[in-house]
MOPAC internal coordinates of N, CA, C and O (Angstrom, degrees):
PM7 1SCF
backbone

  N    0.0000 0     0.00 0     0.00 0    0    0    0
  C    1.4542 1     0.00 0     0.00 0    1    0    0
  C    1.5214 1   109.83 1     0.00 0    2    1    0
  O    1.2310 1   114.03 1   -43.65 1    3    2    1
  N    1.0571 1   128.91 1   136.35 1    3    2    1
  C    1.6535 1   151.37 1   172.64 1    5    3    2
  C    1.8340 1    88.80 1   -46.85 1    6    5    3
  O    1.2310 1   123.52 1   -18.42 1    7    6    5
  N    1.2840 1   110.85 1   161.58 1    7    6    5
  C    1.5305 1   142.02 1   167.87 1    9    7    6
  C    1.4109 1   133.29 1   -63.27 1   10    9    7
  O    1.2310 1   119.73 1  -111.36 1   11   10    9
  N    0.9620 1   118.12 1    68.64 1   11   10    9
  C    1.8017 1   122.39 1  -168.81 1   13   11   10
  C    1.3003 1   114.36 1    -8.76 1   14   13   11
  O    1.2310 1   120.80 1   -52.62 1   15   14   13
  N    1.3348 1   116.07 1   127.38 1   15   14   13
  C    1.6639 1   119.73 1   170.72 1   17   15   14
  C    1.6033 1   103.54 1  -102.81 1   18   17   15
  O    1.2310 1   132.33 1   -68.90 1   19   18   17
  N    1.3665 1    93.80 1   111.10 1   19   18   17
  C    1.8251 1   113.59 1   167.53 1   21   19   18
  C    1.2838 1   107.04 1   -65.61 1   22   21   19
  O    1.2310 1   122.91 1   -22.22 1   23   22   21
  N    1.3532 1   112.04 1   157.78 1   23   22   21
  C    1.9995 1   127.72 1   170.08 1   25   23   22
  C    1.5968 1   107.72 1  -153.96 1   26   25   23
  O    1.2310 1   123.32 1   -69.22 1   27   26   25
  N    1.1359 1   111.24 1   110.78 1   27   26   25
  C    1.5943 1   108.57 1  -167.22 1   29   27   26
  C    1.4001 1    85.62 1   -97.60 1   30   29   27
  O    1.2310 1   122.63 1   -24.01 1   31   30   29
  N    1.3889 1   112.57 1   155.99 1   31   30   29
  C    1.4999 1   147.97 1   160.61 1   33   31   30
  C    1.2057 1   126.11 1  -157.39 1   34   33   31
  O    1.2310 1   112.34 1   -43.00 1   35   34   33
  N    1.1698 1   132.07 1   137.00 1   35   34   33
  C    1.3745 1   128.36 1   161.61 1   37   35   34
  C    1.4277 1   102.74 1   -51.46 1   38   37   35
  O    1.2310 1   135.98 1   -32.35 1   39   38   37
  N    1.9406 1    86.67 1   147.65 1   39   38   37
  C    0.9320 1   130.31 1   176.94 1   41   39   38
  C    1.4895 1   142.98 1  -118.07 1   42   41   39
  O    1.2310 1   118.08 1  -109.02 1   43   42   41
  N    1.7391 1   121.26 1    70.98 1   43   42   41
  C    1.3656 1   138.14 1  -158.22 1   45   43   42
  C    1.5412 1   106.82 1   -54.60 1   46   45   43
  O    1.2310 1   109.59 1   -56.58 1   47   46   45
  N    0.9668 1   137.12 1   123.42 1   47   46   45
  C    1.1487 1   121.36 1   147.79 1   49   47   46
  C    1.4292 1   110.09 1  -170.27 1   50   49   47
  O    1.2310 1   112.72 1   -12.91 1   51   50   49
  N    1.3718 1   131.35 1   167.09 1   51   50   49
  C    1.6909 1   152.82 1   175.93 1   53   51   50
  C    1.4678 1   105.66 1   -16.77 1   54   53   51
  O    1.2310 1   123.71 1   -73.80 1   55   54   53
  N    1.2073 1   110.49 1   106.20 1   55   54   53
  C    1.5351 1   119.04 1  -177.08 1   57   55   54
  C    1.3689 1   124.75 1    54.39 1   58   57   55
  O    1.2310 1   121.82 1  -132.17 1   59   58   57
  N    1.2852 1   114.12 1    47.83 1   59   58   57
  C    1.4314 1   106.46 1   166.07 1   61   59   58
  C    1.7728 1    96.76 1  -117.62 1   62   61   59
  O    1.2310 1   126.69 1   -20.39 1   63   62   61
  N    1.4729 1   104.74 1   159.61 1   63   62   61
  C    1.5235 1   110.86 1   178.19 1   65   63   62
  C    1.3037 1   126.29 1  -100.56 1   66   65   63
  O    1.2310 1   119.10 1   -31.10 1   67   66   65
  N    1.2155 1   119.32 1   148.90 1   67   66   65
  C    1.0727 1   133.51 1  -128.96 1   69   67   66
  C    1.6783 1   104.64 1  -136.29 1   70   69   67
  O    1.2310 1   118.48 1   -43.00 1   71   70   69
  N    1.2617 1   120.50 1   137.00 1   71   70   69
  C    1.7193 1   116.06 1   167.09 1   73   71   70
  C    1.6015 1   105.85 1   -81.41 1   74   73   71
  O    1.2310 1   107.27 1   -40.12 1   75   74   73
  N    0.9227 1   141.32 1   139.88 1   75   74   73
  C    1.7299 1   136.06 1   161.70 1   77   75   74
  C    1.5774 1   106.57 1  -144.29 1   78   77   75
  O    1.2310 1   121.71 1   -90.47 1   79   78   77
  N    1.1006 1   114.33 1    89.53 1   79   78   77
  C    1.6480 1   123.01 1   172.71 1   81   79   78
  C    1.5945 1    91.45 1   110.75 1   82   81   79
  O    1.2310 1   132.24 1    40.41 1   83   82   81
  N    1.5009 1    93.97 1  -139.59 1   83   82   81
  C    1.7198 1   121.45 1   147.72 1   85   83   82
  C    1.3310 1   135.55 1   -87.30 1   86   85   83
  O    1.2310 1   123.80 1  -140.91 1   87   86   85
  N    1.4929 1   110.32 1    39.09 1   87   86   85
  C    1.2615 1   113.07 1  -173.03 1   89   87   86
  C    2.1288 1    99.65 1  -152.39 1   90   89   87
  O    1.2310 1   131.79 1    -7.59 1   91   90   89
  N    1.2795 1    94.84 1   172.41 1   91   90   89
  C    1.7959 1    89.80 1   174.20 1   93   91   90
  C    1.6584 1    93.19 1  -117.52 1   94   93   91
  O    1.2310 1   124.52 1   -19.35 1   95   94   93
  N    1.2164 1   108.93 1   160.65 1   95   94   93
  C    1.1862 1   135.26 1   148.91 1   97   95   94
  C    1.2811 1   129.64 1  -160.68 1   98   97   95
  O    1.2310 1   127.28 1   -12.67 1   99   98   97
  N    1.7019 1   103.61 1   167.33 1   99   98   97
  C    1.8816 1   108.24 1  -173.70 1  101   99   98
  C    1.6792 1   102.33 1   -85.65 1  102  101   99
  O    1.2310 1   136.24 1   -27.97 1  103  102  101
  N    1.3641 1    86.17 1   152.03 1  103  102  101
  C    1.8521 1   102.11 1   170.29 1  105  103  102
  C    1.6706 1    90.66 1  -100.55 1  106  105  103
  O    1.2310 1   136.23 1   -50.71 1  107  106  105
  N    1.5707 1    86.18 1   129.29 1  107  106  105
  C    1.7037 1   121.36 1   164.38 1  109  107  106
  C    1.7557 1   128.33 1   -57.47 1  110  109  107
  O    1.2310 1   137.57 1   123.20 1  111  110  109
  N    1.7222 1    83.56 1   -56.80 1  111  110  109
  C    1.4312 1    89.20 1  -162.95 1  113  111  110
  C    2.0217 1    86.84 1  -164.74 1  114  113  111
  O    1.2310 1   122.61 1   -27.75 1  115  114  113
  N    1.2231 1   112.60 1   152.25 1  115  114  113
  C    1.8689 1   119.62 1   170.22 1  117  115  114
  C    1.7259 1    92.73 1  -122.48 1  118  117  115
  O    1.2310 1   129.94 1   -44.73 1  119  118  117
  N    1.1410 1    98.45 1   135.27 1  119  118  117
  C    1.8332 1   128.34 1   163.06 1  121  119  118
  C    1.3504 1   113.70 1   -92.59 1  122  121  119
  O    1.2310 1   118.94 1   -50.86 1  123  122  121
  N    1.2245 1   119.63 1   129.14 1  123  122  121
  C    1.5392 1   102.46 1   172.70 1  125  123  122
  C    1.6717 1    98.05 1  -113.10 1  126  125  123
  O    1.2310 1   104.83 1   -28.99 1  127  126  125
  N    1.1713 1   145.66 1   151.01 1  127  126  125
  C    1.6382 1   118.96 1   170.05 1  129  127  126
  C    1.3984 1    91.11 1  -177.30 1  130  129  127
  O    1.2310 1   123.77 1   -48.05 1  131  130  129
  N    1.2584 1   110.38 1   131.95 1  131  130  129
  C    1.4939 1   145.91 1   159.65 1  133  131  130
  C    2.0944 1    80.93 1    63.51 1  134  133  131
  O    1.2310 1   123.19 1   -93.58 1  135  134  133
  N    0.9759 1   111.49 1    86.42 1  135  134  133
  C    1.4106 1   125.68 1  -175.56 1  137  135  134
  C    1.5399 1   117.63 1    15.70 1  138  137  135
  O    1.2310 1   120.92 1  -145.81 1  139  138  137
  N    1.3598 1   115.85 1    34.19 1  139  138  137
  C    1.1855 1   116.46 1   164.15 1  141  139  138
  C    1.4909 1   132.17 1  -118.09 1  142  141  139
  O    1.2310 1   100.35 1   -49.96 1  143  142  141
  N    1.0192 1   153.22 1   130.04 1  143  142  141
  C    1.7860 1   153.76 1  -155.51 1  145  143  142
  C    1.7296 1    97.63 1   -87.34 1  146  145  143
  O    1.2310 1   117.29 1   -41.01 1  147  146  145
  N    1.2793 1   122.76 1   138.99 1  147  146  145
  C    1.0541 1   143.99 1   146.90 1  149  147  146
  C    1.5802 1   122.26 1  -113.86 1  150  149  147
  O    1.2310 1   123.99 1   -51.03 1  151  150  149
  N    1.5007 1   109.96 1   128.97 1  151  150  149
  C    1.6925 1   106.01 1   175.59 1  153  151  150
  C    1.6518 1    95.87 1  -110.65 1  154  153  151
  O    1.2310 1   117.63 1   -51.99 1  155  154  153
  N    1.5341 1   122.11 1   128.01 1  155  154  153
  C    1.4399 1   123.68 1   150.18 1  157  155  154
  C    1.7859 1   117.49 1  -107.70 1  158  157  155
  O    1.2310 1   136.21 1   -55.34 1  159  158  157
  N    1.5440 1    86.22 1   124.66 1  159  158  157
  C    1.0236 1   102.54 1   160.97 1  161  159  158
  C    1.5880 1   148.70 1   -98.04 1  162  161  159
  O    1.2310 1   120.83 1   -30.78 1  163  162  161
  N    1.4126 1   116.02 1   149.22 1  163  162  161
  C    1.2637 1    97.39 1  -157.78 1  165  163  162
  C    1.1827 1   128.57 1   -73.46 1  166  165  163
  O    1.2310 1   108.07 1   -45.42 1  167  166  165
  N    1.3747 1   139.89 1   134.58 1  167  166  165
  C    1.5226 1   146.67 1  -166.99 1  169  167  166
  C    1.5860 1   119.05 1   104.11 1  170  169  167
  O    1.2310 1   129.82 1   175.44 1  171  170  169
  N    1.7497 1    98.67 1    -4.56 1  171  170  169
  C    1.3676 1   114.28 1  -165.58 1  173  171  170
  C    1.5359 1    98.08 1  -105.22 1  174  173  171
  O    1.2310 1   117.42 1   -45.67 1  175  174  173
  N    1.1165 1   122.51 1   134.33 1  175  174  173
  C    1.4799 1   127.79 1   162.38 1  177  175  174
  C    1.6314 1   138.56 1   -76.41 1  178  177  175
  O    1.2310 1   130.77 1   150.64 1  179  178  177
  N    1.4939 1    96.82 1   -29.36 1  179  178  177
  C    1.6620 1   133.34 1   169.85 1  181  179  178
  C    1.3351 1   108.35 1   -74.36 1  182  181  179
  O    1.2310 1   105.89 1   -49.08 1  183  182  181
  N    1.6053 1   143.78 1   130.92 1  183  182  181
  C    1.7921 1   130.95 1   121.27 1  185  183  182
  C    1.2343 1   124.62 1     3.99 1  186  185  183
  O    1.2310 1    95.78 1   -35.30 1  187  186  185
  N    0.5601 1   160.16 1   144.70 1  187  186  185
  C    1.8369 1   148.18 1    95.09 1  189  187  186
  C    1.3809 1   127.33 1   -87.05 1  190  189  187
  O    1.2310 1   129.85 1   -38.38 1  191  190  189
  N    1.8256 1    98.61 1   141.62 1  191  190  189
  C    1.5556 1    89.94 1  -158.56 1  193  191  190
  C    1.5971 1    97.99 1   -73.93 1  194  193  191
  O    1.2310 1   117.37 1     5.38 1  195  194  193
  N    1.9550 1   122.61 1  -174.62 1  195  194  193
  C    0.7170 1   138.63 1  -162.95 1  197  195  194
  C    1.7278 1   106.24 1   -68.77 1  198  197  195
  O    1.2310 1   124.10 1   139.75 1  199  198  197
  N    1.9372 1   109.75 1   -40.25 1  199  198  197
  C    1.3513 1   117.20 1  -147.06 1  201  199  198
  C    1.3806 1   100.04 1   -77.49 1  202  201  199
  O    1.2310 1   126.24 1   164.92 1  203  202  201
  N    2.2379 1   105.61 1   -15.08 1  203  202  201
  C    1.1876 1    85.24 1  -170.24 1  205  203  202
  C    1.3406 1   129.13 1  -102.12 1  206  205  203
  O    1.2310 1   121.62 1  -145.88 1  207  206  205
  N    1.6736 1   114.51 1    34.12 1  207  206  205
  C    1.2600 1   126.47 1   179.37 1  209  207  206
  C    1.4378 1   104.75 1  -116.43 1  210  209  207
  O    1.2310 1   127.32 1     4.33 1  211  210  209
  N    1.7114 1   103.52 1  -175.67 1  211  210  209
  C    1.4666 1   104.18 1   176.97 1  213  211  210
  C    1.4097 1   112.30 1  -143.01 1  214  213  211
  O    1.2310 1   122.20 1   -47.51 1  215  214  213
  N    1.1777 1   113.40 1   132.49 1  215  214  213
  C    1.0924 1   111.67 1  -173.82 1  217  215  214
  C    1.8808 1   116.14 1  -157.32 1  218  217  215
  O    1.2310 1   122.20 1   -46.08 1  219  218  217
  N    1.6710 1   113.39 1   133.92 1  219  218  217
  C    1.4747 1   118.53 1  -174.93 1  221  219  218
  C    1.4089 1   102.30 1   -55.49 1  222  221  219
  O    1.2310 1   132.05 1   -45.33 1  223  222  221
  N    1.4559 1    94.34 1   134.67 1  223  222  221
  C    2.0778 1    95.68 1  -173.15 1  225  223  222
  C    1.7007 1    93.45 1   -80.27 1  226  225  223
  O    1.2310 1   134.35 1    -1.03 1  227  226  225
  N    1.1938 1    89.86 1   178.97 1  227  226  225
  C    1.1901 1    97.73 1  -172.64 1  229  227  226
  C    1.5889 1   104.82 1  -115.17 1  230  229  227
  O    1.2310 1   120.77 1     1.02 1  231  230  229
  N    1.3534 1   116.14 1  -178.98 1  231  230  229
  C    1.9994 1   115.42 1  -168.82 1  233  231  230
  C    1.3258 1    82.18 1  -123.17 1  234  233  231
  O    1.2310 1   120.89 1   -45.13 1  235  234  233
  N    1.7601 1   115.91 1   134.87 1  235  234  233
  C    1.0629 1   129.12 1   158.40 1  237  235  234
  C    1.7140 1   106.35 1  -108.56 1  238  237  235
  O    1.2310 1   118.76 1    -5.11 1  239  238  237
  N    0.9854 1   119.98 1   174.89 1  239  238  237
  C    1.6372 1   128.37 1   175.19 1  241  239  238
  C    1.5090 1    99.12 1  -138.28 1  242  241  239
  O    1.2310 1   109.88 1   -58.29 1  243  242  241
  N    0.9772 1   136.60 1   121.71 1  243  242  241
  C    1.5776 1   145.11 1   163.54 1  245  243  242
  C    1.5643 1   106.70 1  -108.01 1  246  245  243
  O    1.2310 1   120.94 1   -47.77 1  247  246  245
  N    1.4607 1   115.81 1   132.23 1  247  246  245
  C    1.5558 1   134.55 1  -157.33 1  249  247  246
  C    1.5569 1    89.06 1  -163.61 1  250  249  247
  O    1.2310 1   129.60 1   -26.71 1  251  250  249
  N    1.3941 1    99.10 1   153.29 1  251  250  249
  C    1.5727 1   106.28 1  -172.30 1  253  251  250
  C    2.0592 1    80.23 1  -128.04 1  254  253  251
  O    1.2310 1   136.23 1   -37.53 1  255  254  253
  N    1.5315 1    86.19 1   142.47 1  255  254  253
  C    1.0590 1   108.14 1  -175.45 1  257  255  254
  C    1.1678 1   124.26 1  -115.68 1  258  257  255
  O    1.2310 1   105.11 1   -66.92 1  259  258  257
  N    1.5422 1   145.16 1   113.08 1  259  258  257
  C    1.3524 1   130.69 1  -164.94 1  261  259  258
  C    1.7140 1   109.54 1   -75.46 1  262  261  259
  O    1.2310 1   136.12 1   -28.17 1  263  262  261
  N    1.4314 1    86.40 1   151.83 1  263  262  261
  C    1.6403 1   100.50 1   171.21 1  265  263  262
  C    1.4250 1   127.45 1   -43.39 1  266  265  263
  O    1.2310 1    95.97 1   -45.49 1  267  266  265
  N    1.0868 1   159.89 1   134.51 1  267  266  265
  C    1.5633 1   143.05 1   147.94 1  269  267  266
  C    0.8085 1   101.52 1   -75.67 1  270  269  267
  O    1.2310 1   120.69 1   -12.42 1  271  270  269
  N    1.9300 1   116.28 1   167.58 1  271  270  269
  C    0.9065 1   119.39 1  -163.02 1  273  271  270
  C    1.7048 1    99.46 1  -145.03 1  274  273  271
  O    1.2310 1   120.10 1   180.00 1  275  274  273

C-alpha cells in the first residue's frame, strides 16, 4: 500500500482547551446549524465562531479501506 496522506485541522470538541483572546479556555459544547459552526465555551453564554479561537490542529490519516466480505 502507498504512504498515508495526513490533513491537519483543528479539532473542536468537549473539553479540550482552547486560546480565546489572551486567555485559555474549555469548549462546552459545538453547534453546527444551517451550515455554520458554533464553539461554546464554558462560563460563556454566547457562540464563538471557530476563526476566533486557537487551537493545535490535529493529524488525520485518510486510507481507503476495502470492504469485507
Amino acid at each position: 500500500m502507498s504512504d498515508a496522506v495526513y490533513y491537519y485541522m483543528p479539532l473542536f470538541k468537549q473539553g479540550v482547551s482552547v486560546q480565546f483572546g489572551q486567555s485559555r479556555e474549555t469548549v462546552s459544547h459545538v453547534v453546527i446549524r444551517r451550515n455554520a459552526m458554533r464553539v461554546y465555551l464554558v462560563g460563556h453564554e454566547t457562540p464563538v465562531h471557530p476563526d476566533m479561537l486557537t487551537l493545535e490542529p490535529t493529524a488525520f490519516s485518510l486510507t481507503r479501506v476495502p470492504d469485507s466480505f
